[in-house]
N, C-alpha and C positions, 0 to 999 in steps of 0.2 A: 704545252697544252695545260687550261687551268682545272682542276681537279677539287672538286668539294669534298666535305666530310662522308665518312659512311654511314648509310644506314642505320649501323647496328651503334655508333657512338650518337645517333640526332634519335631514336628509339629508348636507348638506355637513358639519355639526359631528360626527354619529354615524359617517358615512364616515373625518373623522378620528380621532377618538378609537378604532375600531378601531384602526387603521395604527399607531397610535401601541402599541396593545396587540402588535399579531402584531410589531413590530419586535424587542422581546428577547425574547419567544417562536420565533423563528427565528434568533436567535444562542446562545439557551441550552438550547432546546430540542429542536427539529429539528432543527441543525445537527450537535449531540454525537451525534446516533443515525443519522445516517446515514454517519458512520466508522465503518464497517463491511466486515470483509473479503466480496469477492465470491465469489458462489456459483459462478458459471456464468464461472470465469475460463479460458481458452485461450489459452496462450501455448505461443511455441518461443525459447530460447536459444541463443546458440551462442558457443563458444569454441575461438581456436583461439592454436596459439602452436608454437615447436619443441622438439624435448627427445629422448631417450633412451627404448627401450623393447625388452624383451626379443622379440627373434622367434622364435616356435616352430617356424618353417620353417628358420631357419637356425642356429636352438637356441644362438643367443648374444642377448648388446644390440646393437642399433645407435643410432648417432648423429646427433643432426642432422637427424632428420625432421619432418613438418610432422603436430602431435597436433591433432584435434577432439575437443571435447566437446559434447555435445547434447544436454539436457533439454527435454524434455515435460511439460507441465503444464495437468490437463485438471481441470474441477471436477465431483463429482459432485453435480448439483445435487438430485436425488432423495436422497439421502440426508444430503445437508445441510437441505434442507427440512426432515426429518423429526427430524434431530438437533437441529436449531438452530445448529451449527457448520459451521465451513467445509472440507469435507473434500475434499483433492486428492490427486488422485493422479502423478505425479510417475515419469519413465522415464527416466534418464540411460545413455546410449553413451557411449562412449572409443574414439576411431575412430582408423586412420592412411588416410592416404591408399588403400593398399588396400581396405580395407574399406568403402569412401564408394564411391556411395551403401549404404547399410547392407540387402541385402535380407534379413539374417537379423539380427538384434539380437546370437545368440549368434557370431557370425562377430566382434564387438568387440573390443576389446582388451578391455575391458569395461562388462559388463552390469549396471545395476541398474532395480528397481523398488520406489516406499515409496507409502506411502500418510500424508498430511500429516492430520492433526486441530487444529484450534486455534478459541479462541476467537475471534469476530468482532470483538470489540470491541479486545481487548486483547491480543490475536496470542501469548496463551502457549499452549505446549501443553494439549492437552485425550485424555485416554487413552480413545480410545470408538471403536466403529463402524469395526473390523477397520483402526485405526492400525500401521502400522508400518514402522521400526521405534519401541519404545519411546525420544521421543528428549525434550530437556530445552532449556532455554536462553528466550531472549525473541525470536532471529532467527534465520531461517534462507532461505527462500524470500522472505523478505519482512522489514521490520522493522516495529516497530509503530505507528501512525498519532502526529504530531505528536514527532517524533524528537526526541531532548534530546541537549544536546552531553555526552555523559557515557561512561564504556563499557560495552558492551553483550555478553552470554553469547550465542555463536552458536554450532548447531549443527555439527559436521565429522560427515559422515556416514560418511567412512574412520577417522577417529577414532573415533568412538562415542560422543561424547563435549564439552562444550562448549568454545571457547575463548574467552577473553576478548580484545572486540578494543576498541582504546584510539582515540578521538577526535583526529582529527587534524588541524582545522579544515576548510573548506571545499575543494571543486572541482567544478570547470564542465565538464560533460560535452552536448557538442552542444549548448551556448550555455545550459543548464539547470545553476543553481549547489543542489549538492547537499552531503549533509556526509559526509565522509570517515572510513574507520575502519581501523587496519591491525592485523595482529598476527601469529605463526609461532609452529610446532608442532614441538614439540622429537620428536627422536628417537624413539618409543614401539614396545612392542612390540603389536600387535592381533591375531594370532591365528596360527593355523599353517596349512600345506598340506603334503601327500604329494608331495616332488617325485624324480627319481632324484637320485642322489646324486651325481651329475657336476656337476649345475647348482650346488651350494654345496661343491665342493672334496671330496666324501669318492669319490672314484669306483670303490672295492672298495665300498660298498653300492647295492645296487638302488634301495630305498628307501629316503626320510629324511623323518621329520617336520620340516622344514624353519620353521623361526619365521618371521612375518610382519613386518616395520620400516614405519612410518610416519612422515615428516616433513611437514612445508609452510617451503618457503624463505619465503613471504610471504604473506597475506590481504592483499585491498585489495578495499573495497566500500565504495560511493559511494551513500547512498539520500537519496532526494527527502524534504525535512525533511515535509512535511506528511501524505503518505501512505504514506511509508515503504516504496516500492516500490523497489527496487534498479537503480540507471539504469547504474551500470557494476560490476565486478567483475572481480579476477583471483589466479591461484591459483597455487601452486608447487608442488604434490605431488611427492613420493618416494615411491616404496614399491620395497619391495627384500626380501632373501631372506637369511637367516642359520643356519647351521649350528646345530644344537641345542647352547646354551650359550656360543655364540662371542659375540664382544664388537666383530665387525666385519662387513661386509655381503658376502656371498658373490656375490649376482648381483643386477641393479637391475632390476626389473620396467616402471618407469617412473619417469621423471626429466625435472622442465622449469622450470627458472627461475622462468618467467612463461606462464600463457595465461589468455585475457582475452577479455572481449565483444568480438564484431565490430561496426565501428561499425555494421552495418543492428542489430543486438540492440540496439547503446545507442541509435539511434535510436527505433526501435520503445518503448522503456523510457519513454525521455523524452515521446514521442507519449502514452501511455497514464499516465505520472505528470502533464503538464500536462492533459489532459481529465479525471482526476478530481479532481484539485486546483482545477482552474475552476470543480468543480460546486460542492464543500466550500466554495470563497469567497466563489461565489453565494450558498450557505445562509448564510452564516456572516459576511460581512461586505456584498458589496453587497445584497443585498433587505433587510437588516435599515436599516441606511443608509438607501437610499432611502424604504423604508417610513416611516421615522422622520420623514426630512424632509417628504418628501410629508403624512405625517399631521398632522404640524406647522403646516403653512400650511393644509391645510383647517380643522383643529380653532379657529385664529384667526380664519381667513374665516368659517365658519359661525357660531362664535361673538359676530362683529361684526354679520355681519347679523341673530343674533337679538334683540340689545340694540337693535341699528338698528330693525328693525322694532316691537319691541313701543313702544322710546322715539316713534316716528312718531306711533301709533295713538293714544300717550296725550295727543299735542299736540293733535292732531285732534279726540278727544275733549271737548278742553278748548272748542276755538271753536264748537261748535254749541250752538245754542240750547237750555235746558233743558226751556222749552215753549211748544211754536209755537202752543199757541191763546190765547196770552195776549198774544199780537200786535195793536196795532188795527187797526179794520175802516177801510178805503179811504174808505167812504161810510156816514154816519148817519142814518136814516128820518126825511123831513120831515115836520111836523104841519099839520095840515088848519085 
């Protein structure tokens, strides 16, 4: 009688050879789609550092004080669902000391609020779903997942505009080595204000459409190469105030070197780039791995024991009789 393999060696070899299949199936499949910006993202930044800033109480600059910066970033997950994109919404203050805790946003030095659109996949802008403002570039709240050492257009949102910031090699921020990027913002003019005309030098008129200046002493932003989330950063802003047509800066609105995450921000940054980066190297590098191996060593095993087996059956085979009644009889009938 002909006899097939067993169960347990057609199970072991089918349980490998899956494993064997979902192993690059989860390195090129599943793991590319799930670098994806998140929906339901909530964070809080903070930056602080010293500098210059015009007082409207005492309607000059002072010096030397201690600036906050404080964005908010909330995802609207409703309407990212429905767009397919990732849209945030985004609240930054400009505090001094007075104005901390902030219980009026408008009490800042200043106030903004935008609303972020970008593709999930590949972190460029996306123009939809009450963006704004209208902005451009490949980084800005974030960079794009699997960072290349190259340079990168980032948005300045006091600019308006992008700046190119140049690869600086590597730095290790709360023991998390990430890739570096710096750059500065020349001089530019961004817009105007109605201010009296004491504050830019003209003080026989009331009013003066006074020109807006914008600089940046330095960019520096540090993101986590894999998902491209921003573990440090710091800024140098100028903005300042010029007489219609002048060629030099009449009163400094605000002015600082350097301000920069605190280390609980760069903490917190680091926390949140190595958990999702753990998950992405699960997908992406150890399940596929192990899957591989593992599939490997069942796919052998099973497939030994099926040779194993049917090779047994046919030895077996081989030694039994072809037919047992052609056997002689014990005892022969004696005649009378």
């Amino acid at each position: 009688m002909r006899r097939t393999a067993s169960p347990f060696s057609l199970l072991t070899l089918g349980l490998g050879a899956f494993l064997l299949a979902l192993a690059p199936l989860l390195a090129w499949f599943v793991e590319p789609r799930a670098e994806r910006t998140p929906l339901d993202v909530s964070t809080t930044t903070v930056f602080t550092g010293t500098g210059s800033y015009f007082d409207t109480n005492a309607v000059k600059t002072v010096h030397g004080k201690r600036i906050t910066i404080t964005r908010q970033v909330r995802g609207d997950v409703a309407a990212g669902e429905k767009s397919g994109r990732a849209v945030w919404d985004a609240a930054t203050s400009v505090d001094t000391d007075a104005t901390l805790p902030a219980s009026d946003p408008h009490d800042a030095l200043q106030w903004t609020q935008q609303r972020w659109v970008t593709d999930r996949a590949t972190n460029a802008p996306v123009h939809c779903c009450g963006e704004t403002p209208t902005f451009a570039g490949e980084a800005y709240l974030k960079f794009p997942f699997d960072v290349q050492r190259r340079a990168y257009r980032w948005w300045d949102d006091t600019l308006g505009a992008t700046v190119t910031l140049s690869y600086q090699g590597t730095k290790t921020v709360q023991g998390h080595q990430g890739y570096r990027f710096t750059g500065t913002v020349p001089a530019t003019r961004t817009g105007s204000r109605l201010v009296p005309g004491a504050i830019v030098g003209e003080p026989k008129r009331n009013q003066v459409l006074a020109e807006e200046w914008y600089a940046n002493h330095g960019i520096e932003l540090v993101a986590d190469p894999k998902t491209g989330r921003i573990l440090y950063a710091a800024i140098g802003p100028r903005k300042t105030l010029r007489a219609p047509g002048a060629t030099k800066d009449a009163a400094v609105l605000l002015d600082s070197e350097r301000i920069a995450f605190t280390p609980a921000t760069q903490r917190a940054q680091v926390a949140l780039a190595e958990y999702d980066g753990g998950r992405l190297h699960l997908l992406g590098t150890t399940l596929p791995l192990a899957a591989g191996l593992v599939g490997l060593v069942l796919a052998a095993l099973g497939a030994a024991l099926v040779v194993r087996g049917r090779g047994g059956q046919a030895a077996t085979g081989e030694n039994e009789p072809s037919n047992p009644d052609s056997s002689p009889t014990a005892l022969e009938p004696s005649t009378m």
